[in-house]
Structure formats: C-alpha cells, structure tokens
C-alpha positions as CSV (number, residue, x, y, z in Angstrom):
1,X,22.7,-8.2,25.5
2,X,22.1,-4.2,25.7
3,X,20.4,-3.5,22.5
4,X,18.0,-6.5,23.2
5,X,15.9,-3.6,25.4
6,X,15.6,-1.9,22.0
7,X,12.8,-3.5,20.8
8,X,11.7,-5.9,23.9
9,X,8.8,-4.0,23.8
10,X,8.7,-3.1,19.6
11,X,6.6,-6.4,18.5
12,X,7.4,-5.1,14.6
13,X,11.3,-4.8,14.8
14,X,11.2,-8.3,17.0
15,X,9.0,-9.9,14.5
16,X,11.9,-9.0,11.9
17,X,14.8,-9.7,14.0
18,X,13.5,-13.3,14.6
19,X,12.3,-13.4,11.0
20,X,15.8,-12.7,9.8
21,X,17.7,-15.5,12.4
22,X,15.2,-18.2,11.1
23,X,16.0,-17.8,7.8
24,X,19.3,-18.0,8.1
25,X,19.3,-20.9,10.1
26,X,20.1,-19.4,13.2
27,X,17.5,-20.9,15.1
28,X,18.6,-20.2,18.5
29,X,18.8,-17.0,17.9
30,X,15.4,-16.4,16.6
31,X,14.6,-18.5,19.9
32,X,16.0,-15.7,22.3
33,X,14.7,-13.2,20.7
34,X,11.4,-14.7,21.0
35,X,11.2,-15.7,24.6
36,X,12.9,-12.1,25.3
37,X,10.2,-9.9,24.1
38,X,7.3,-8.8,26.2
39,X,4.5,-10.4,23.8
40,X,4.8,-12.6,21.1
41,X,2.1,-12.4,18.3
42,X,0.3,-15.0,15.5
43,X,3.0,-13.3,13.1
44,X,6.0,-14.4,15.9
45,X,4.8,-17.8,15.8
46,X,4.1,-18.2,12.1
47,X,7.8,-17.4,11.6
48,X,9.2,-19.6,14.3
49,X,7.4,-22.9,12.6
50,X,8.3,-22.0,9.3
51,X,12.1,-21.6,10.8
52,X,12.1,-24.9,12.2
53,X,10.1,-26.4,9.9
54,X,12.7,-25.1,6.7
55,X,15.9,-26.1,8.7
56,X,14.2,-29.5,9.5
57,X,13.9,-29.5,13.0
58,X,10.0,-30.8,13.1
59,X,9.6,-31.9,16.8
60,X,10.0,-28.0,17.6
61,X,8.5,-27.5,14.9
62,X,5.1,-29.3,15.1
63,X,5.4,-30.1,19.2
64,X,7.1,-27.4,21.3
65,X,6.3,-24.4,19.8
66,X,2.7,-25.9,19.2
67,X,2.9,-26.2,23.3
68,X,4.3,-22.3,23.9
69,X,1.5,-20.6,21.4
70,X,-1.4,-22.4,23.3
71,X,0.3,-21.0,26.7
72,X,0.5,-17.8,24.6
73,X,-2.9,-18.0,23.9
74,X,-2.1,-17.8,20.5
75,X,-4.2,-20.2,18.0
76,X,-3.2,-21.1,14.8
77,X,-4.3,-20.0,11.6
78,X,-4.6,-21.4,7.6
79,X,-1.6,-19.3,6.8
80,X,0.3,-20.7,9.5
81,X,-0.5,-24.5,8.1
82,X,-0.3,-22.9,4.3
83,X,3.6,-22.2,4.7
84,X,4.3,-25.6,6.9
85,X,2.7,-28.1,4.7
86,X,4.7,-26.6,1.7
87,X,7.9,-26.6,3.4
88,X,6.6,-30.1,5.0
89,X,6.5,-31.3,1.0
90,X,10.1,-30.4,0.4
91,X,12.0,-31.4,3.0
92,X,9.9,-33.8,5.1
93,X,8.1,-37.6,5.1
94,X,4.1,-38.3,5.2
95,X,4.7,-38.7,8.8
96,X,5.2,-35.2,9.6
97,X,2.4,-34.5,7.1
98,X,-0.3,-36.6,8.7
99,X,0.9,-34.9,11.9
100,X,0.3,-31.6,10.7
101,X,-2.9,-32.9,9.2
102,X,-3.9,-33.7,12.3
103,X,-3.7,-30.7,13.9
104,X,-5.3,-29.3,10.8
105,X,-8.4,-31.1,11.7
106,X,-7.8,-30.0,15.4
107,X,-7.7,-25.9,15.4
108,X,-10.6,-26.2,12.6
109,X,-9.0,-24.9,9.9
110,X,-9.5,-28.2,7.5
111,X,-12.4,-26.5,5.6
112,X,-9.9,-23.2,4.7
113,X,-9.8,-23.9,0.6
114,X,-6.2,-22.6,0.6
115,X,-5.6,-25.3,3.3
116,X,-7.4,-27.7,1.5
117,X,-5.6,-27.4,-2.0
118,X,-2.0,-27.3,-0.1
119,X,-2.8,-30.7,1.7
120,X,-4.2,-32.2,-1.3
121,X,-1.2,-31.0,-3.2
122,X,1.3,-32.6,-1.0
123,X,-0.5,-36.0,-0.4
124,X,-0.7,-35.7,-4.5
125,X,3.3,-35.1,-4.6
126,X,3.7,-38.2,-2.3
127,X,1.6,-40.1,-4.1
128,X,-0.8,-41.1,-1.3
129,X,-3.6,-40.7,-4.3
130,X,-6.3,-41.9,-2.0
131,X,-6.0,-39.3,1.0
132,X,-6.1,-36.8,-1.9
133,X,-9.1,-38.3,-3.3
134,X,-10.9,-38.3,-0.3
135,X,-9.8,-34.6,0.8
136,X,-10.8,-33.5,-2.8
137,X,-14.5,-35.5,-2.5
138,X,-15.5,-33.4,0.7
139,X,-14.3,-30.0,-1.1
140,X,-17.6,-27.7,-1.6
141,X,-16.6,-26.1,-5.0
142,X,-14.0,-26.1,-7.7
143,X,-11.8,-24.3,-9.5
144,X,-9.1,-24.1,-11.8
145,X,-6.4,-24.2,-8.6
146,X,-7.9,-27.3,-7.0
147,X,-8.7,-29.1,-10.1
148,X,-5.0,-28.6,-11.7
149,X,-3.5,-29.8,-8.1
150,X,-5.7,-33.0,-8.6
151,X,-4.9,-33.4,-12.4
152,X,-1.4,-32.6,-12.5
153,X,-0.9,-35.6,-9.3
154,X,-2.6,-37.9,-11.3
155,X,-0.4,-36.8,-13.8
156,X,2.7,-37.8,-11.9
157,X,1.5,-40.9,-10.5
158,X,0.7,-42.4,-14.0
159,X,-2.8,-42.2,-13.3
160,X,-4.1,-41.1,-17.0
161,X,-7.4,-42.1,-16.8
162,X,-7.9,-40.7,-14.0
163,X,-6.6,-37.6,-15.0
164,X,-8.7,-37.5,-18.2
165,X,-12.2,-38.3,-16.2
166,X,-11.2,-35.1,-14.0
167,X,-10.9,-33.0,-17.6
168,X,-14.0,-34.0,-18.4
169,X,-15.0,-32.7,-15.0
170,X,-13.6,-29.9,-15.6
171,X,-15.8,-29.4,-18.5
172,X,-18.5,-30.2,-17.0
173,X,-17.9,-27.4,-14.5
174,X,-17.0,-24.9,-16.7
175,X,-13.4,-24.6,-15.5
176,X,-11.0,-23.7,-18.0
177,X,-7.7,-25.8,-17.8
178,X,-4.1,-23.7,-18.3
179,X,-2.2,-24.0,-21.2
180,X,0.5,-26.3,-19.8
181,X,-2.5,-28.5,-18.4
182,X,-4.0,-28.9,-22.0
183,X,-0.4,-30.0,-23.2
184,X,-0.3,-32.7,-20.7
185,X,-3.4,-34.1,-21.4
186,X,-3.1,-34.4,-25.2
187,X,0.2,-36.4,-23.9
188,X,-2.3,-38.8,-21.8
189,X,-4.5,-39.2,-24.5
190,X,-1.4,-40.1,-27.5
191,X,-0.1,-42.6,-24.5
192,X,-3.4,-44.1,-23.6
193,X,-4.9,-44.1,-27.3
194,X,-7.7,-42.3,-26.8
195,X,-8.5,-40.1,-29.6
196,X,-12.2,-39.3,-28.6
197,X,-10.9,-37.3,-25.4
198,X,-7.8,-35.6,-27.4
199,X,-10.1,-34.2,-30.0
200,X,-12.6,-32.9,-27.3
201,X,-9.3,-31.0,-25.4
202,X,-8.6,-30.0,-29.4
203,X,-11.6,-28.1,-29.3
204,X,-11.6,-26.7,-26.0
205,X,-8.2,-25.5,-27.0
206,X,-9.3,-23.9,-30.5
C-alpha cells in the first residue's frame, strides 16, 4: 500500500492511524500499521492492548503483544495497566485479571496508587472482597478515591458492616465522603439498625 510510506517514518500520524483501526475493531489493521512503521513507541503499544483488550481478544492482548514490546524494548507503564484492568472489568473474567495482576507485580508498577485503586476496584466489582482487602491493607495512604472504591464494593457485596467500620475510618482520617457515599450509608445503617452510626454520618453531613 503507497500511502503506507507516508508516515512509516511519522510515529505521531502512525500512532493515530492505529489508534483509529483499534477502535473500530479493525484489529488487523491496526496490526499492519504497527509492524510497518520504522519504530513503535510506549504510546503504539498502549493502544494496541487496549484494542485487543476492548474487542476481547486477551491472548494478544496480555501474551503476544506483551512478547513484541519486550523485543521492542519497550516496558510497560501504570497507564498502560490503568486502561486494561478497566476494560479487563467490563468485558473480561478474574482469570484475565489475576493475569494482568501478575504482570503488575512483574514490571513493578504494583505500588503506582492509580494502579492500586483500579485493581482494587475491579477485584471489588467481582466480588473477590479478600484480594481487595489485602491490596487495600499494604496501601501507604488514603484518600477519598481509594476509600469510596473500598466502600462502595462493600456496598455491592452486601457487606454493611464492613462498609460502616471503613466510614468510621474515614473519619478517623479526616477524609470527607461524597454526597452519594453519605446517601448510601444512611441506607446501611436504616438496613442494619444501627442508629448510633447514622446519626454520626447525620452530623458529618450537617
């Protein structure tokens, strides 16, 4: 293809030209466009996963293009594993979580907080409580990010209790819950009769 020599040596317009076919599904296109230019950079790769990872494909996804960034020389960064683990959330299993996970732990980007709160997030959404528990354990600070993640999983799981200890947490900590977070817990606490802890939100609110 002619106008492929247009920009086999413009990383910019082949960055877009793949980032275009892998939204659109297209893959194999994004493929050849990829192998066809003269270098390939973190930004190539980052839209290649997320391609494959979106349309499902997560053996390309998490193995071979894995394989072609380390011949690349390219290593993987917290944005990279930010926009996998979320699409890993939506349209994947905890298989292909722990997998990425794993290679989290590998490239050294498990103490990344924006890492951290998407992992505990998604083992939250699955309801694998106790890999989210430990994940949230070993994190060195908190704030109002993390701690919703945590609250609003317990939230979902049933886990009321739970979720009111961490709001006491929270107050202990200083960290201000959102408004729909407050709204929730007042729902935990009519549930779970436990007045004590809805008139302690009712003042934080007021």
């Amino acid at each position: 293809m002619d106008f492929l020599k247009w920009f086999e040596s413009n990383l910019f317009l082949g960055n877009s030209l793949i980032d275009m076919y892998a939204k659109c599904g297209s893959i194999d296109d994004a493929w050849m466009i990829f192998n066809y230019m003269c270098t390939c950079d973190l930004v190539s790769s980052n839209i290649m996963i997320l391609g494959h990872a979106k349309c499902g494909q997560w053996q390309d996804a998490l193995a071979n293009l894995d394989q072609q960034v380390q011949l690349e020389g390219i290593k993987l960064d917290p944005v990279t594993f930010v926009g996998i683990l979320k699409a890993c959330t939506s349209v994947a299993g905890i298989e292909e979580g722990e997998c990425v996970h794993i290679q989290i732990i590998q490239s050294n980007c498990k103490s990344d907080v924006c890492v951290a709160i998407t992992l505990i997030d998604m083992y939250m959404k699955w309801g694998s409580i106790g890999d989210a528990q430990n994940l949230f354990q070993n994190m060195p600070t908190f704030d109002v990010i993390l701690l919703n993640v945590v609250l609003f999983g317990y939230l979902k799981c049933g886990q009321g209790q739970k979720a009111l200890a961490l709001s006491r947490q929270m107050q202990q900590e200083g960290v201000q819950p959102e408004g729909v977070t407050f709204i929730e817990l007042l729902n935990v606490c009519g549930s779970a009769v436990a007045p004590e802890d809805g008139k302690h939100i009712h003042e934080h609110i007021t």
